[in-house]
SEKE-600804 format. One record per residue (C-alpha): residue number from 1; residue in one letter; x, y, z. Coordinates in nm, 3 decimals, always signed. Each point is the difference from the previous one (the first is absolute). Layout:
SEKE-600804
(NUM; A; (X; Y; Z));
...
This chain:
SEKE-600804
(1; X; (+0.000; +0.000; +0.000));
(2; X; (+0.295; +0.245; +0.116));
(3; X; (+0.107; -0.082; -0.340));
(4; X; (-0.242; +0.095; -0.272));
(5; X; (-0.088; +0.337; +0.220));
(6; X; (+0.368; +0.123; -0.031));
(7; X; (-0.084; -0.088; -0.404));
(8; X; (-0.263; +0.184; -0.005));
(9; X; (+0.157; +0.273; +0.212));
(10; X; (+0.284; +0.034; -0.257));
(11; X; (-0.228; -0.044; -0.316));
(12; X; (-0.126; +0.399; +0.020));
(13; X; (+0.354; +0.063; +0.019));
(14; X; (+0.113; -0.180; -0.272));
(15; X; (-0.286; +0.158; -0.179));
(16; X; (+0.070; +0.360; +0.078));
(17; X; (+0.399; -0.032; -0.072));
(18; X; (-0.071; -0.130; -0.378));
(19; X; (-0.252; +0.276; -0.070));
(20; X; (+0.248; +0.240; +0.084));
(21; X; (+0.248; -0.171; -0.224));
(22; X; (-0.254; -0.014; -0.250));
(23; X; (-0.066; +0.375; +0.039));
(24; X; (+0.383; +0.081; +0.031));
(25; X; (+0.026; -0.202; -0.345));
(26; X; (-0.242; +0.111; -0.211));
(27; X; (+0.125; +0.368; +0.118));
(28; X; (+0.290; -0.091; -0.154));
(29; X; (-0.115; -0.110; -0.313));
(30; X; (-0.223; +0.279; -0.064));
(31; X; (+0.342; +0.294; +0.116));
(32; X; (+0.158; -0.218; -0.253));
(33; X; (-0.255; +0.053; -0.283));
(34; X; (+0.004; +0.379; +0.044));
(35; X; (+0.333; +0.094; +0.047));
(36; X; (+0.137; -0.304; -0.252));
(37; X; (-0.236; +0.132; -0.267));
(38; X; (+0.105; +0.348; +0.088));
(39; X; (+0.334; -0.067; -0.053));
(40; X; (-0.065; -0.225; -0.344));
(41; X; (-0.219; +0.259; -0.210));
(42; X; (+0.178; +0.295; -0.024));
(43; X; (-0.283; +0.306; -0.129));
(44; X; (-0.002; +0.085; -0.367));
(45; X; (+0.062; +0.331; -0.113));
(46; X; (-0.252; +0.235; -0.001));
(47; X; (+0.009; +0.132; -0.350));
(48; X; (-0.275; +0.122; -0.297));
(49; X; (+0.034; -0.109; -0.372));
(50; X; (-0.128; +0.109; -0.297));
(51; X; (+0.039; -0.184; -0.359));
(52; X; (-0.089; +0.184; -0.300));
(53; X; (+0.042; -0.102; -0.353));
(54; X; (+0.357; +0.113; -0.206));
(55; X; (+0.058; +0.127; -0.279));
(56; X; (+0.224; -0.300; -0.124));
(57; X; (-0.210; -0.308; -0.162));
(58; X; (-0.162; -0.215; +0.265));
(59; X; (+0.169; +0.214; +0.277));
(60; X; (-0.095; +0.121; +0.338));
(61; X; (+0.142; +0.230; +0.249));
(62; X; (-0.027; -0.098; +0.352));
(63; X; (+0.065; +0.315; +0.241));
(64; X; (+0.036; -0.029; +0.383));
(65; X; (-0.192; +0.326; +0.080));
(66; X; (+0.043; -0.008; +0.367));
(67; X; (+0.164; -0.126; +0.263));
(68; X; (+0.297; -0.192; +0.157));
(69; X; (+0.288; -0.139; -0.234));
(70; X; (-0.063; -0.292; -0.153));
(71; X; (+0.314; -0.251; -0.044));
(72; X; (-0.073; -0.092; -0.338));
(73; X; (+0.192; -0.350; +0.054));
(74; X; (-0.282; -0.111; +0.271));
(75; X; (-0.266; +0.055; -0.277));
(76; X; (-0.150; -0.214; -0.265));
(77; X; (-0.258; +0.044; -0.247));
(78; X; (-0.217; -0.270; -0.095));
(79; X; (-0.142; +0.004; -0.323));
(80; X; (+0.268; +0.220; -0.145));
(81; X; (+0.221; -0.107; -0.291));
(82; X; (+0.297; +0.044; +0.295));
(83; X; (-0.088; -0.055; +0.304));
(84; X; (+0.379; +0.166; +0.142));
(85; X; (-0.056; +0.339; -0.195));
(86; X; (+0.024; +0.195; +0.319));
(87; X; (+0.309; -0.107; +0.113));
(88; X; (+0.276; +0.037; +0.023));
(89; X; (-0.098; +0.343; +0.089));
(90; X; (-0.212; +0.197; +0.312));
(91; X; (-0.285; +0.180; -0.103));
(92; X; (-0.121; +0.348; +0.138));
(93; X; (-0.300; +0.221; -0.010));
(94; X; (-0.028; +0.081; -0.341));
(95; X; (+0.222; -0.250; -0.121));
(96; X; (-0.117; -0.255; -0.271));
(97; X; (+0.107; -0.293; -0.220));
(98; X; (-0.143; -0.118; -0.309));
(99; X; (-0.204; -0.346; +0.013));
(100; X; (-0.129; -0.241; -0.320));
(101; X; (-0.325; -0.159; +0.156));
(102; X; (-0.037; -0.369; -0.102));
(103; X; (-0.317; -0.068; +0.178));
(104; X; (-0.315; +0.225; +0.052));
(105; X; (+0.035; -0.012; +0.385));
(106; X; (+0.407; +0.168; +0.089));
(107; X; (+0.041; -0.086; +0.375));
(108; X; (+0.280; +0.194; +0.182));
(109; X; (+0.162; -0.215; +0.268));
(110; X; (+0.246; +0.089; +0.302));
(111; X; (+0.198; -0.221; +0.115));
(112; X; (+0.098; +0.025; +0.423));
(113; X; (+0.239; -0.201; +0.169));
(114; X; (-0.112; -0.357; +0.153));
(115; X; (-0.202; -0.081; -0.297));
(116; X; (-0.242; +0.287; +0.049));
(117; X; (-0.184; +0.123; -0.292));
(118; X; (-0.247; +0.291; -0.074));
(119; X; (-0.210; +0.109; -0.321));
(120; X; (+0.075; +0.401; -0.025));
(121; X; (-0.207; +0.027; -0.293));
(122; X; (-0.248; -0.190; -0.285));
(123; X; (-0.039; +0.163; -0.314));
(124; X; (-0.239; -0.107; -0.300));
(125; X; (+0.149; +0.070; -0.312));
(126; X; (-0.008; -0.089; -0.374));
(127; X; (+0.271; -0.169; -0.086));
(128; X; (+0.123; +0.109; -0.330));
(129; X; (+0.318; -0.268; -0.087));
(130; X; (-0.073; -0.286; -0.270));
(131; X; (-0.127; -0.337; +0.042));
(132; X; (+0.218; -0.209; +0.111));
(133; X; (+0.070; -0.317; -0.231));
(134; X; (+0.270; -0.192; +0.290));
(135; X; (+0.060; -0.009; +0.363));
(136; X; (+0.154; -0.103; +0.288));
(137; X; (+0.000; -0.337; -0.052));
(138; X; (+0.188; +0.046; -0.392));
(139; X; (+0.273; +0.096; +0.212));
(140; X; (+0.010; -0.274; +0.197));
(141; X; (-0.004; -0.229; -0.239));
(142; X; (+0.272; +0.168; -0.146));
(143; X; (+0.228; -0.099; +0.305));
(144; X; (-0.161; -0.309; +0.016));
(145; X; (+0.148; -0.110; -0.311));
(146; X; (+0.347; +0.136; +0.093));
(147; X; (-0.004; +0.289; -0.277));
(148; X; (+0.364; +0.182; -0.013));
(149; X; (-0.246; +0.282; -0.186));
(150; X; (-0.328; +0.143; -0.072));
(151; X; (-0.124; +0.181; -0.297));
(152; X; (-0.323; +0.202; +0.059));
(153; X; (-0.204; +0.054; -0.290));
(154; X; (-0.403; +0.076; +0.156));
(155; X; (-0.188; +0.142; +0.274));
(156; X; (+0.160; -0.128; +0.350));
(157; X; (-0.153; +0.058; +0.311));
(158; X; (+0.274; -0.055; +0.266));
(159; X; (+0.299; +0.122; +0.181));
(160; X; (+0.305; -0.209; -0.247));
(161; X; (+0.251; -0.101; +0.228));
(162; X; (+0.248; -0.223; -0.171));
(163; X; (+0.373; -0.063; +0.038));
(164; X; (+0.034; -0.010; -0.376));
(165; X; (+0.016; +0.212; -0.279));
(166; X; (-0.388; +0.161; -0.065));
(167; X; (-0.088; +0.162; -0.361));
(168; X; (-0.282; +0.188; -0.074));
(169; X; (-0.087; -0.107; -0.335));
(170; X; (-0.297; +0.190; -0.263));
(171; X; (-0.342; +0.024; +0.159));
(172; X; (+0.172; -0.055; +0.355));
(173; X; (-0.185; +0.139; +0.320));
(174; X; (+0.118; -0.041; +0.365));
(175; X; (-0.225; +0.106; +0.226));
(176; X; (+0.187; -0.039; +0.303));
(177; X; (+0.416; +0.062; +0.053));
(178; X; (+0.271; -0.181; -0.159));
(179; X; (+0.263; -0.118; +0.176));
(180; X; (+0.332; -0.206; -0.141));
(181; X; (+0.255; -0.126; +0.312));
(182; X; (+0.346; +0.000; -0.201));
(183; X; (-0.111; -0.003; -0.319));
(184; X; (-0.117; +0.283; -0.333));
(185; X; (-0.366; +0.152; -0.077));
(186; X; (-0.055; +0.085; -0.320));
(187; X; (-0.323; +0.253; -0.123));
(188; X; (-0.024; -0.017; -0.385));
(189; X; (-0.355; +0.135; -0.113));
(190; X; (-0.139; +0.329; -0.097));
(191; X; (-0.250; +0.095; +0.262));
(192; X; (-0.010; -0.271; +0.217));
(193; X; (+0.008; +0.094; +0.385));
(194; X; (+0.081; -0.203; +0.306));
(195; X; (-0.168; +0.108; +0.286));
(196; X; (+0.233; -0.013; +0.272));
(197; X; (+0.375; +0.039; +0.063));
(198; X; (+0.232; -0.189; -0.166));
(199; X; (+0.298; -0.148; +0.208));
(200; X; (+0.288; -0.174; -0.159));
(201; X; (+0.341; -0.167; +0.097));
(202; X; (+0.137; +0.034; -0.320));
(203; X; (-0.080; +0.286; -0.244));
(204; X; (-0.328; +0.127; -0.161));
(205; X; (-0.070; +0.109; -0.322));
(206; X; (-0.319; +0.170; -0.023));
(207; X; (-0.113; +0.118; -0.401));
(208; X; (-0.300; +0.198; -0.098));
(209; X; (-0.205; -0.093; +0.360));
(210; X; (-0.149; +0.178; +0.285));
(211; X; (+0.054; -0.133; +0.355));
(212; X; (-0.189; +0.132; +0.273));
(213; X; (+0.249; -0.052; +0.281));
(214; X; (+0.405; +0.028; +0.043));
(215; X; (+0.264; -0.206; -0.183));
(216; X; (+0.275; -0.120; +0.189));
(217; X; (+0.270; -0.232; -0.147));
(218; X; (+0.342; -0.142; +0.121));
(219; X; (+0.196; +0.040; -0.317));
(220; X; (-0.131; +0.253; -0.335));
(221; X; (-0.289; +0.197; -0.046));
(222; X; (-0.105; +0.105; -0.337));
(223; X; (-0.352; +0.183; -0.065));
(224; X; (-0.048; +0.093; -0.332));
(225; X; (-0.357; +0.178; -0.096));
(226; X; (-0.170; -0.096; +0.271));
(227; X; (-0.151; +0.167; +0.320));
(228; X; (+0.076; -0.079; +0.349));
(229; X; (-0.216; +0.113; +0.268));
(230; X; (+0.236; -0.094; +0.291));
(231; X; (+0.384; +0.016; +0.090));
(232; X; (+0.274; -0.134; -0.204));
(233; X; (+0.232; -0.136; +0.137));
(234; X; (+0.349; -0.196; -0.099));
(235; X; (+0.368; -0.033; +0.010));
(236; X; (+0.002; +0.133; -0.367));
(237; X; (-0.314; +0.197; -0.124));
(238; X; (-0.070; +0.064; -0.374));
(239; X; (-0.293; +0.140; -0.099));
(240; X; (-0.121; +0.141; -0.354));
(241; X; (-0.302; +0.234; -0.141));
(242; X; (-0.243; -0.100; +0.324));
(243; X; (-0.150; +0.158; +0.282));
(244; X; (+0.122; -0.124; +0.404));
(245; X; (-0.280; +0.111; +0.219));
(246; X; (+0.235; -0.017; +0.264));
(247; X; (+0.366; +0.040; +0.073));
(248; X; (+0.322; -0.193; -0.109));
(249; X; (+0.265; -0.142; +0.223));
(250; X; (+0.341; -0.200; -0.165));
(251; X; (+0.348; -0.089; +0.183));
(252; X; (+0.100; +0.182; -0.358));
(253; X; (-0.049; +0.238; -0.306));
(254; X; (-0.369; +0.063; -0.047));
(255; X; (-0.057; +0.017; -0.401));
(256; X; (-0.280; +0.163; -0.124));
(257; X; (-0.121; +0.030; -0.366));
(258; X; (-0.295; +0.222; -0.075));
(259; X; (-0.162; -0.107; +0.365));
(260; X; (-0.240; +0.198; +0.255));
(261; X; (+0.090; -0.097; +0.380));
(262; X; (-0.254; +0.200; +0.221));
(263; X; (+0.203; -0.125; +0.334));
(264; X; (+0.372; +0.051; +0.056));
(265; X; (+0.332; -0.187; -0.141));
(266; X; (+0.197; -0.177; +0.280));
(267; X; (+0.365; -0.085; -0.173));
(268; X; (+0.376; +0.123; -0.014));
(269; X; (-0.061; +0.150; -0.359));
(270; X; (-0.302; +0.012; -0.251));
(271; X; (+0.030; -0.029; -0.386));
(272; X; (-0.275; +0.248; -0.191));
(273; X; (-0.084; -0.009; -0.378));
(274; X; (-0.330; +0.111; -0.213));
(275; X; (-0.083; +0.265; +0.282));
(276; X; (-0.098; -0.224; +0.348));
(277; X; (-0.132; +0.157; +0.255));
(278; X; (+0.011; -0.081; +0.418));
(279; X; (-0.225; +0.131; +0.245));
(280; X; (-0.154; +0.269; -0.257));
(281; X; (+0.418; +0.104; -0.077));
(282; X; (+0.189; -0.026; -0.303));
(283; X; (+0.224; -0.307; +0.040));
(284; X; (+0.271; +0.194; -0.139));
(285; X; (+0.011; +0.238; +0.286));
(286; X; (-0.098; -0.265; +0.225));
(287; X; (+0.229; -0.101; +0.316));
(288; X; (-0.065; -0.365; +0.072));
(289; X; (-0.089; -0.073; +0.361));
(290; X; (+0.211; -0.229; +0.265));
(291; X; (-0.073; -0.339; -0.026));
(292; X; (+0.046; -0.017; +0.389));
(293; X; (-0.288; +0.221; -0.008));
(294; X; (-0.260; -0.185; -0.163));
């Protein structure tokens, strides 16, 4: 008898000590919830955007009208023909960069740290680019097959990222950017356009073609009556009767035949013939700018 009443004399005990651990623990889950999430989802920035049609074929400009800077490298915009066109750069109030909308809804994304993610902005445009004939999968296939080359001869709807060579071949499209690891990109085609940057290794050649975005290469340049509407950039940097809508930076001489370059010349010397002009100056009275500078 002495027996069970100690048991039950310890029993509301018992009870009360595992309700307070209860308590203690699910205090400590919820602290952890608040200040963990706190500490995971940094805020995004506080900003206002505007996108208005351009002047330039299937074109937009998107403005940041208000607000905080905006790292351009922590942004993405889905349904645009590059999703990376803001960066690498930092956008401020009434700052803007040209976008080719691929889809009728153009989503801008902001990317936090610890996987955080917040829609800024959703547009509804009209896309204006052409119909795509190829996409992402083409590519793959491409690798798949162990190609040392692709030649591009329709509409392709893709970011081309290939180690090989990549040629743009009559009635090619890229809708996307184009992007060869050690190897040459060659543009061959009277008014064909890439949408996108072009990245190369090797050199690029780039004849009678707009791109939208930069050129950057690891060996030659050449741009020969075509218009860029982005940096050039390269060790050497030839370009003839064409328009940069953006500046040129080389490790040497700058030649430039008959060319507009609204932005500035980065280079130890720069070559002029058939009247250039940089930054709105005759080229011949031009004084290139430090490439340390750029």
């Amino acid at each position: 008898m002495r027996s069970r009443e100690r048991d039950r004399g310890l029993s509301p005990v018992i009870g009360t000590v595992l309700l307070v651990a209860v308590a203690v623990l699910l205090a400590s889950v919820a602290a952890y919830v608040a200040f963990g999430a706190t500490e995971r989802n940094e805020p995004a920035p506080e900003v206002t955007l505007e996108l208005e049609p351009s002047e330039r074929p299937a074109a937009y400009e998107l403005e940041l009208t208000n607000g905080e800077r905006l790292d351009g490298e922590q942004v993405r915009l889905r349904g645009a023909a590059d999703q990376r066109a803001m960066g690498p750069r930092d956008l401020l109030a009434g700052d803007s960069v040209t976008v080719f909308p691929t889809d009728r809804r153009l989503q801008v994304v902001w990317f936090g740290e610890h996987e955080a993610s917040y829609v800024l902005r959703t547009f509804e445009v009209d896309p204006q680019l052409p119909e795509a004939d190829e996409g992402c999968p083409w590519v793959e296939d491409q690798k798949a097959a162990g190609k040392t080359s692709v030649d591009i001869g329709f509409v392709l709807d893709c970011d081309v990222v290939f180690s090989g060579d990549i040629d743009m071949e009559s009635g090619g499209v890229v809708i996307g950017r184009i992007e060869s690891g050690g190897s040459d990109v060659s543009v061959d085609n009277g008014e064909l356009t890439i949408y996108g940057p072009v990245t190369a290794g090797g050199s690029v050649d780039i004849d009678d073609s707009d791109v939208t975005g930069s050129v950057t290469a690891g060996d030659d340049v050449a741009v020969d009556g075509a218009e860029i509407y982005g940096d050039v950039r390269g060790p050497d940097v030839d370009v003839d009767t064409a328009t940069i809508h953006g500046s040129v930076k080389s490790a040497n001489q700058v030649d430039l035949d008959g060319v507009t370059v609204t932005g500035q010349v980065y280079a130890p010397s720069v070559s002029c013939s058939d009247s250039p002009t940089i930054g709105g100056q005759p080229c011949s009275s031009y004084t290139p700018k430090d490439p340390g500078d750029y």
